[in-house]
C-alpha positions, 0 to 999 in steps of 0.5 A, spaced: 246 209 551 247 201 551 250 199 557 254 192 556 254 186 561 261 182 559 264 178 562 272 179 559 272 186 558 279 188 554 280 196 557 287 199 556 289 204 561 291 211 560 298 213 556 301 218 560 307 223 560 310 221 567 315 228 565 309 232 566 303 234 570 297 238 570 294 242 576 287 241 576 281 243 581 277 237 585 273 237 592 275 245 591 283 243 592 288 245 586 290 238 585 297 236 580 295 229 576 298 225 571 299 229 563 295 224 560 297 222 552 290 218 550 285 213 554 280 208 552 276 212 548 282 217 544 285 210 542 290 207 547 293 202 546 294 195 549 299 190 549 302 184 550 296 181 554 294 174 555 287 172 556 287 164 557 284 159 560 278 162 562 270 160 562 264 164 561 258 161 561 251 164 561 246 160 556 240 163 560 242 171 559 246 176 554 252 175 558 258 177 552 264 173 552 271 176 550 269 183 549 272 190 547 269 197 545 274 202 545 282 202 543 287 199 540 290 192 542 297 190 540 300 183 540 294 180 544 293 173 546 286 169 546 287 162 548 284 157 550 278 160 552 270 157 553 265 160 551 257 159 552 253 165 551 247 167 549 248 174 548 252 177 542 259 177 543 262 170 543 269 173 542 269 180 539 275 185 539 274 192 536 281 195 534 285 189 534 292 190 530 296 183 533 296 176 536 293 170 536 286 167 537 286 160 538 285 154 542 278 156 545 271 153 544 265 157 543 258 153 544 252 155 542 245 157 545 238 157 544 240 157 536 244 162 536 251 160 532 257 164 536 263 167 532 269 170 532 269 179 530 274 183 529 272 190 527 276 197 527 277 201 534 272 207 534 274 214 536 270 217 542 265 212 542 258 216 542 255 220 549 249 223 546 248 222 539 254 226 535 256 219 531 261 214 531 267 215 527 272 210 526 278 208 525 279 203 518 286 204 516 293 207 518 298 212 515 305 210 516 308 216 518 315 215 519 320 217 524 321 212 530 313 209 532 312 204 530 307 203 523 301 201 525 296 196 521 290 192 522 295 185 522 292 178 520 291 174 526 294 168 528 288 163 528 289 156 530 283 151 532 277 154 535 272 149 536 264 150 534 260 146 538 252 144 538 252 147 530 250 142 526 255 141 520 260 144 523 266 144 527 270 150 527 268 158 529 267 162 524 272 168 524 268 175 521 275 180 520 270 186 519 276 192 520 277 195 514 269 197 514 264 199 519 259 195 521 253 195 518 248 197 523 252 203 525 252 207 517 246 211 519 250 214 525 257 213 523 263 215 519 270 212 517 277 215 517 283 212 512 290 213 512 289 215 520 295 219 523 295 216 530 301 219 533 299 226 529 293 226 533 295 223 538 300 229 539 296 235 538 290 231 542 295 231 548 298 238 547 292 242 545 290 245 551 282 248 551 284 255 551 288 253 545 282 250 542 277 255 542 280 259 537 282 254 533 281 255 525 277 261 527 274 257 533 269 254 528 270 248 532 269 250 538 263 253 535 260 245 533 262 244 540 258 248 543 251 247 538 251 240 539 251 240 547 247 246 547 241 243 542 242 236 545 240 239 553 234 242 550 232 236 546 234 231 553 230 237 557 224 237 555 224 231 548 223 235 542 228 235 537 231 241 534 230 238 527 223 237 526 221 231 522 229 228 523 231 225 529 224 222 533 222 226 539 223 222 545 217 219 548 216 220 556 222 224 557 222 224 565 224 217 565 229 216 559 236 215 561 238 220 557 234 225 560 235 221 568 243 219 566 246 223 560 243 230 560 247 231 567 253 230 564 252 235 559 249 241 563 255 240 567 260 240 562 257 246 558 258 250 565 266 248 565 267 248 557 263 254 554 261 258 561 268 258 564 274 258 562 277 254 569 280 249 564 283 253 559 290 251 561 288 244 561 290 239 556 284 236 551 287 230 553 286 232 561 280 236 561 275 233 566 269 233 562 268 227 558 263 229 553 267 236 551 273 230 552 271 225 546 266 230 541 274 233 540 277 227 540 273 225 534 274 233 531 281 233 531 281 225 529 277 228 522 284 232 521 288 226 521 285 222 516 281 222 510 274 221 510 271 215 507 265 217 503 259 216 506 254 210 503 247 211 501 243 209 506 237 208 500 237 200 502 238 200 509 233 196 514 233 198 521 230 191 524 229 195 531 225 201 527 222 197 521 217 202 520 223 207 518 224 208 511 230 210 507 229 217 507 228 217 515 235 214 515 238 219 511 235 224 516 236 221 521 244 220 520 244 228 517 241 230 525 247 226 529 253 228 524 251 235 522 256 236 529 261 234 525 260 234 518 259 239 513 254 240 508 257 237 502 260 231 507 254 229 508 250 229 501 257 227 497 255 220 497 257 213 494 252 208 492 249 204 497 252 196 497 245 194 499 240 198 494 234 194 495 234 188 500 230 185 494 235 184 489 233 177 487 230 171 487 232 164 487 238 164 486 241 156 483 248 153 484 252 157 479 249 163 478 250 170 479 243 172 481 243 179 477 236 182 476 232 181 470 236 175 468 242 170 470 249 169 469 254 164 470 261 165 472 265 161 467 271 156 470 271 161 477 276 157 482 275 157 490 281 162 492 285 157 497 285 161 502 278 162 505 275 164 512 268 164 514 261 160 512 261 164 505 266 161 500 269 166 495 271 165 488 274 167 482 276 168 475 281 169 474 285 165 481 290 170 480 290 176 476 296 180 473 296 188 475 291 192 471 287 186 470 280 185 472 277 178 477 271 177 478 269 174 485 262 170 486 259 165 492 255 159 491 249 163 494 244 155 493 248 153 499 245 158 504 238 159 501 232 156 498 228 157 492 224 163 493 228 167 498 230 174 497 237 175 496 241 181 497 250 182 495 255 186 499 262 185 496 268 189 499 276 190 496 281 196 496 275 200 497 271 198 492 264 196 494 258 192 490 251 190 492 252 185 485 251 178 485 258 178 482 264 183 484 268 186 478 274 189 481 279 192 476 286 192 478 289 198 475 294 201 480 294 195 485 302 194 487 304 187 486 302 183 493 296 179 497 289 183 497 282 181 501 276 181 498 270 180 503 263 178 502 257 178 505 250 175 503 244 178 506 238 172 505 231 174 507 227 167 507 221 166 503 214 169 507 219 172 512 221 179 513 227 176 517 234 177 515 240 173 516 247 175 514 252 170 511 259 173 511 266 171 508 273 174 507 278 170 502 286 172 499 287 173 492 294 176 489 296 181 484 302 179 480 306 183 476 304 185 469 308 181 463 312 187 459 309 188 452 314 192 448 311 199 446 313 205 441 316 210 443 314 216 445 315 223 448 315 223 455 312 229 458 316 233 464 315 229 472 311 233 475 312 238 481 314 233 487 308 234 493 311 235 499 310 232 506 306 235 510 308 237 519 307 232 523 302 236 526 299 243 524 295 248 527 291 255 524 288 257 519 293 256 515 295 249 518 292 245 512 296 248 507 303 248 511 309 243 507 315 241 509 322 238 504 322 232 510 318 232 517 324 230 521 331 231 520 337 229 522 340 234 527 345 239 523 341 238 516 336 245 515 328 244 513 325 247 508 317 250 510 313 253 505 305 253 504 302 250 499 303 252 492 295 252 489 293 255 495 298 261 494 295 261 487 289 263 489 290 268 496 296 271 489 289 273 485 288 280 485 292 282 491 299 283 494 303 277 499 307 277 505 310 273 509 313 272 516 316 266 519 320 265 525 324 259 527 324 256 535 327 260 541 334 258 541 336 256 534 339 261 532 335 262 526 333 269 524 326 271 521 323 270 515 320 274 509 320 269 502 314 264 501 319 258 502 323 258 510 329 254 510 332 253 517 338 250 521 338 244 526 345 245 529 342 247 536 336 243 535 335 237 540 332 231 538 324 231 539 318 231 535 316 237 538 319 243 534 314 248 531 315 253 526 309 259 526 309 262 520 303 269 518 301 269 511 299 277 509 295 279 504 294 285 501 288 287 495 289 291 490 288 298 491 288 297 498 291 300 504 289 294 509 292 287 510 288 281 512 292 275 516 292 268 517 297 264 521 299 257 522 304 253 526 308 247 523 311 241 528 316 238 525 322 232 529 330 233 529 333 226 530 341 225 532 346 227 528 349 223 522 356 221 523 361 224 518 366 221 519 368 213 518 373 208 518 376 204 512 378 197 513 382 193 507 386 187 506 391 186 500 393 179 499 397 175 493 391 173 488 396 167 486 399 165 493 393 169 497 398 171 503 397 177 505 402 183 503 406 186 508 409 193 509 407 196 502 406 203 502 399 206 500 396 212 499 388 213 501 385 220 496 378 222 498 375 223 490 370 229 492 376 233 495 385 230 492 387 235 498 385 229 504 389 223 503 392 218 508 398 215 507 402 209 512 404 203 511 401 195 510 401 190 517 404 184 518 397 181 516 397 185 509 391 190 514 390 198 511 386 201 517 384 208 516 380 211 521 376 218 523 376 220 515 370 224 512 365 219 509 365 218 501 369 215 496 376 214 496 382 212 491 388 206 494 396 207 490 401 204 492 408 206 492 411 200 488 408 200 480 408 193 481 403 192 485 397 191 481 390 193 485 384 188 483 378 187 487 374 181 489 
């Protein structure tokens, strides 16, 4: 546990439903509090909020300056702000999403260069050893919230002072990764369903909880805070060769500051059921609190694999080898993570900390040899030190470019050189990046780029980092043969808004809100089906919510009305799916629950509004008789008269298209 002195810190309050209330015991009295939705550590967000004119000076300690660990901060404003610090933080937001950053002035001290970072928001921090799940990217939802995205920031001037050869704050965007120094205990989740999670994270009571998915995460839960308080106890871990023993366990705060709140949280979560009826949201013990904040953030979004840690240095444990740090991040995430998780990896960026020597201005450095990027061209819009370029300087969609850096101007002869190269997902540890653009849409990426220089006869590494835009165009069209098309495939169908259950992964709806009035269809997921079909007998039973009207279903698909249904998101279908082997008598069972939105009603009704004008004179055509026909039904039609100003208003008419006559065969209708 590391403890941060700051002097700003950016925390944002709790987000509650002031509709509801939860009763709680506290001092041996039943209290009602607040229906907590998320806090800092389950990503709440922050908005509109100004941090101006403000002056943090501490050159003799490691004071941070503007600083923020936890949640997510919308429209915030940086301005004006000095700095002077020598801890690690001049300016740093995690979980920045918008705003501006301009006008403050960040000074240097005792050598060290101050900058501007900006890194993804976490989920649930880490209490003790569980690991860091981050949140690098979000999905757009739909319905009425608004999307969510790690926007650009507004940077205006941020004066350097005291660096040598330079005048402007470097600004270090590193929200689509973690941070280096965390992959050994960390995970990141793409596409992340915010208000998904946050809806089930605020609804799911622990009682709920505990049998959720056929309690297995209860069970993490319960391993985790049960081994933790053994190790903390006595400092032998339970994975032996993995996790180091922790040395004078009677003064380490772990044992002193950490193992307290877990032995109390272990007596209200797994041997009472005190808060069963309590929200995860609101339940009084935070270390069951953020460990299922980061189970149920691993539902709502896609985990990115993890990346070898084959080439990690650990500056504060260098006798640490890369095997070491394997072990160490399968001992913390194994809570979390399954088995084939954990080992399903992707090549590590940094495969040797050595990967070359000396590189000269032009080159790419590569191992065994040295290549030269031909005509590459610095990309116009370039932050931070490293300057990024490219050929071509524009790429056309299912082309490749090719990124490099001038790494001569960071180094000198002799000095270890290492890459890490990033865009739309795809990394590289080459002096050179290659990025093929096939299924890129048309439109402005980010490439990032981070230089690891080791100078010669040293074991210190000093990182030189930069990002820089690059656009994708459309593809010129080439003229092809014809060929026989294959039939489109069979559409994939959205996902609830939330489910639950065994079956809650496989559960599918036609639309995830639907206007009130309109049905929606629920059905499991077809491969899924196909699968549970084999060798057995499937039956289904659906019901719809209490009051709509709709009666019970036995098909493999469930299509219900909305009419009664008040707008929300907060409807739920629940759904048994039964299956019987062949030659069985028995049946087994799995259920599942969907939560889907009904929005207000669609009109059905309009008004049409015409002006009939003289094409010669354009004066307007008074008291003609007309005739207005709905072309989907002839039997609707309105008939009237012409006013004074040649108007036709016809109002509360079912919505479609209509067909305008007029009585007298010289009037010829044409339209502008």
């Amino acid at each position: 546990m590391i403890l941060h002195e700051v002097g700003i810190q950016l925390i944002p309050p709790k987000m509650t439903d002031k509709t509801r209330n939860v009763k709680m015991l506290k001092d041996g009295f039943e209290q009602e509090q607040d229906w907590i939705l998320c806090d800092q550590m389950s990503a709440a967000i922050l908005e509109n909020v100004t941090v101006e004119a403000c002056t943090v000076k501490a050159p003799g300690g490691p004071l941070q300056g503007i600083f923020s660990s936890d949640g997510l901060f919308s429209n915030l404003e940086v301005l004006n702000n000095t700095i002077q610090t020598t801890g690690e933080h001049a300016i740093t937001i995690n979980g920045f999403l918008s705003g501006e950053i301009s006008g403050n002035t960040l000074q240097a001290v005792a050598g060290k260069t101050p900058a501007i970072r900006l890194y993804p928001t976490r989920i649930g921090g880490n209490q003790a050893e569980e690991g860091v799940a981050w949140i690098l990217s979000f999905a757009n939802e739909g319905g009425s919230n608004p999307v969510l995205q790690y926007s650009n920031p507004v940077l205006g001037n941020n004066p350097l002072v005291g660096v040598a050869g330079k005048t402007q704050a470097e600004l270090i965007d590193a929200r689509s990764d973690m941070p280096e120094n965390y992959r050994w205990n960390s995970f990141g989740l793409e596409n992340f369903r915010y208000y998904a999670f946050r809806d089930e994270f605020s609804n799911l009571t622990f009682g709920q909880y505990r049998t959720l998915d056929g309690g297995k995460y209860y069970t993490q839960l319960k391993a985790w805070l049960e081994d933790r308080i053994a190790e903390y106890t006595n400092g032998i871990r339970k994975m032996q060769g993995y996790l180091l023993d922790i040395a004078n366990i009677q003064t380490d705060e772990r044992h002193t500051q950490v193992l307290p709140t877990l032995q109390k949280a272990l007596t209200n979560a797994v041997n009472s059921s005190t808060y069963d009826h309590v929200s995860i949201s609101n339940f009084p013990e935070t270390p069951v609190k953020v460990f299922v904040a980061k189970q149920l953030a691993l539902k709502h979004g896609n985990l990115r694999k993890l990346v070898a840690l084959n080439g990690m240095v650990r500056t504060d444990l260098p006798s640490l080898t890369a095997q070491d740090m394997e072990k160490r991040r399968q001992a913390t995430l194994k809570y979390l993570l399954d088995a084939t998780q954990l080992t399903d990896t992707v090549a590590n960026p940094l495969p040797d900390p050595t990967l070359q020597q000396g590189a000269t201005s032009g080159t790419t450095g590569t191992t065994g040899g040295t290549t030269t990027t031909p005509t590459a061209t610095v990309l116009p819009k370039n932050y931070g030190t490293l300057k990024i370029l490219a050929q071509p300087l524009t790429v056309q969609q299912g082309d490749s470019i090719t990124f490099s850096a001038d790494a001569s101007l960071h180094s000198a002869s002799g000095d270890k050189l290492a890459w890490y190269w990033s865009a739309n997902g795809k990394t590289a540890s080459t002096a050179t990046f290659t990025l093929d653009t096939t299924g890129l849409a048309v439109g402005e990426y980010s490439v990032k780029a981070t230089l690891y220089v080791t100078p010669a006869g040293t074991t210190q590494r000093t990182a030189i980092a930069g990002s820089a835009m690059f656009n994708v165009t459309a593809k010129a069209a080439a003229p092809t043969p014809p060929t026989v098309q294959e039939p489109p495939p069979a559409p994939v169908l959205p996902k609830p808004l939330t489910a639950s259950g065994a079956l809650g992964m496989y559960l599918r709806v036609s639309e995830t809100s639907v206007p009130q009035g309109k049905t929606i269809t629920f059905s499991i997921d077809p491969t899924y089906l196909a699968q549970q079909q084999q060798g057995a007998k499937l039956t289904y039973y659906w019901t719809a919510p209490l009051n709509s009207g709709n009666p019970a279903g036995q098909a493999a698909t469930y299509t219900i009305k909305t009419d009664t249904l008040a707008p929300g998101n907060s409807h739920t279908v629940k759904v048994t799916l039964y299956r019987q082997a062949d030659g069985s008598t028995t049946k087994t069972s799995q259920g599942g629950v969907a939560t889907f939105g009904v929005t207000a009603a669609l009109p059905t009704t309009g008004t049409i509004n015409v002006v009939v004008m003289d094409i010669d004179t354009q004066q307007p055509i008074a008291g003609e008789q007309y005739r207005l026909t709905l072309n989907a039904d002839p039997t609707k039609s309105y008939s009237g008269t012409t006013g004074a100003d040649g108007s036709i208003s016809v109002k509360d008419i079912p919505l479609g298209d209509y067909s305008l006559r007029f009585e007298n065969p010289k009037l010829k209708i044409i339209t502008k």
